[in-house]
N, C-alpha and C positions, 0 to 999 in steps of 0.2 A: 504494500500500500504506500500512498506517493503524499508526504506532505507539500501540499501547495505552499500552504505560509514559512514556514523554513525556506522552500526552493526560491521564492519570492525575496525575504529577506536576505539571502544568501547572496541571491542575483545582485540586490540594490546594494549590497556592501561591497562585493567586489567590483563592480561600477563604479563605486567613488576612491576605491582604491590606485585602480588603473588612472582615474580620472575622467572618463569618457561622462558623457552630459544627459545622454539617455538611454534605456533599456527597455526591456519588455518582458511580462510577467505573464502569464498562465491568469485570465479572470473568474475568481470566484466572491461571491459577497462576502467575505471576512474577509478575502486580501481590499474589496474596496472599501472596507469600513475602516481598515488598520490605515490602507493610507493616507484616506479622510482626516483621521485622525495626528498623521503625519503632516502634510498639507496645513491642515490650522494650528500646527505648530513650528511652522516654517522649517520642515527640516527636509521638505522636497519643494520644489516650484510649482510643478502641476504635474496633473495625469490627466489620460481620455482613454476612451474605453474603444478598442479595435475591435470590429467582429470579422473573422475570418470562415463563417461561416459554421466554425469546427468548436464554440465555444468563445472562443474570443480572447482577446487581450488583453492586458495594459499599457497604453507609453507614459512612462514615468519620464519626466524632466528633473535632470536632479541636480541640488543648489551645490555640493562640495560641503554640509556641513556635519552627515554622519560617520563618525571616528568609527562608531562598534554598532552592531543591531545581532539579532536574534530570537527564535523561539525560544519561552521556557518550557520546560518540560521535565517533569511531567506539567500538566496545566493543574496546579494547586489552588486549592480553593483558601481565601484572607479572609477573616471576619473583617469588619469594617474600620477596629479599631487596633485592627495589626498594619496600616499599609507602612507607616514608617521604617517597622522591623524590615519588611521585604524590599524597599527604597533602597534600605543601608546594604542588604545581599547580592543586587543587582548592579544597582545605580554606583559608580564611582565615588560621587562626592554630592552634599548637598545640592542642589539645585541645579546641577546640572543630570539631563538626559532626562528619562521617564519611562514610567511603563505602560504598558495599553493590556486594559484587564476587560473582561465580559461582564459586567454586572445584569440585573433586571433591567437596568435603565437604558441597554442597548452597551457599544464599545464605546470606551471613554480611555482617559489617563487615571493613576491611580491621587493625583489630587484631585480631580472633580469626585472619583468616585468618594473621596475623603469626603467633601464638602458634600456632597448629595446624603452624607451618609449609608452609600450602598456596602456592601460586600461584592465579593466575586471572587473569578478566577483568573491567574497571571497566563497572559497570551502572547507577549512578545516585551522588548525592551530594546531603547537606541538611544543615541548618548555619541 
């Protein structure tokens, strides 16, 4: 079985490594929710959605500003008033980077889901 979101993030990371400015990703609604989520955190410029008939695509446009990205895994479930602890395990240093969790609320960051007061489950992290 084929993780899309790892292949996805895998792709966008060694794309900014090389340096090259765009890519293209396998589209599924968690990769376009993840990079929604990315996007309004400025750490891509844009995406659009290619159909190639066979399911379709992504072109990611991408700004030069992710160091590191990834799936966690397993996807662990944080009560609501653990996201800090899991910040500190992932996340390098205070306020830099984030993590993008599943709550009820739909996919967010793990400070909105703070402030919403959700819980959830850890689905990726880039920094």
């Amino acid at each position: 079985m084929t993780d899309h979101l790892a292949d996805a993030l895998n792709t966008i990371k060694t794309h900014e490594i090389v340096g090259q400015g765009k890519c293209t990703v396998k589209a599924t609604r968690l990769i376009g929710e993840i990079l929604r989520v990315l996007k309004e955190h400025k750490y891509l410029k844009d995406y659009k959605v290619l159909d190639d008939g066979r399911g379709g695509w992504y072109e990611i446009v991408l700004d030069g500003r992710i160091n590191d990205c990834g799936v966690i895994k397993p996807r662990m479930p944080v009560r609501r008033t653990d996201w800090s602890k899991r910040e500190q395990e992932f996340i390098p240093g205070f306020g830099v980077g984030l993590l993008i969790v599943s709550t009820p609320g739909g996919i967010m960051t793990n400070a909105d889901a703070e402030k919403k007061k959700f819980g959830g489950r850890l689905l990726a992290y880039v920094y």
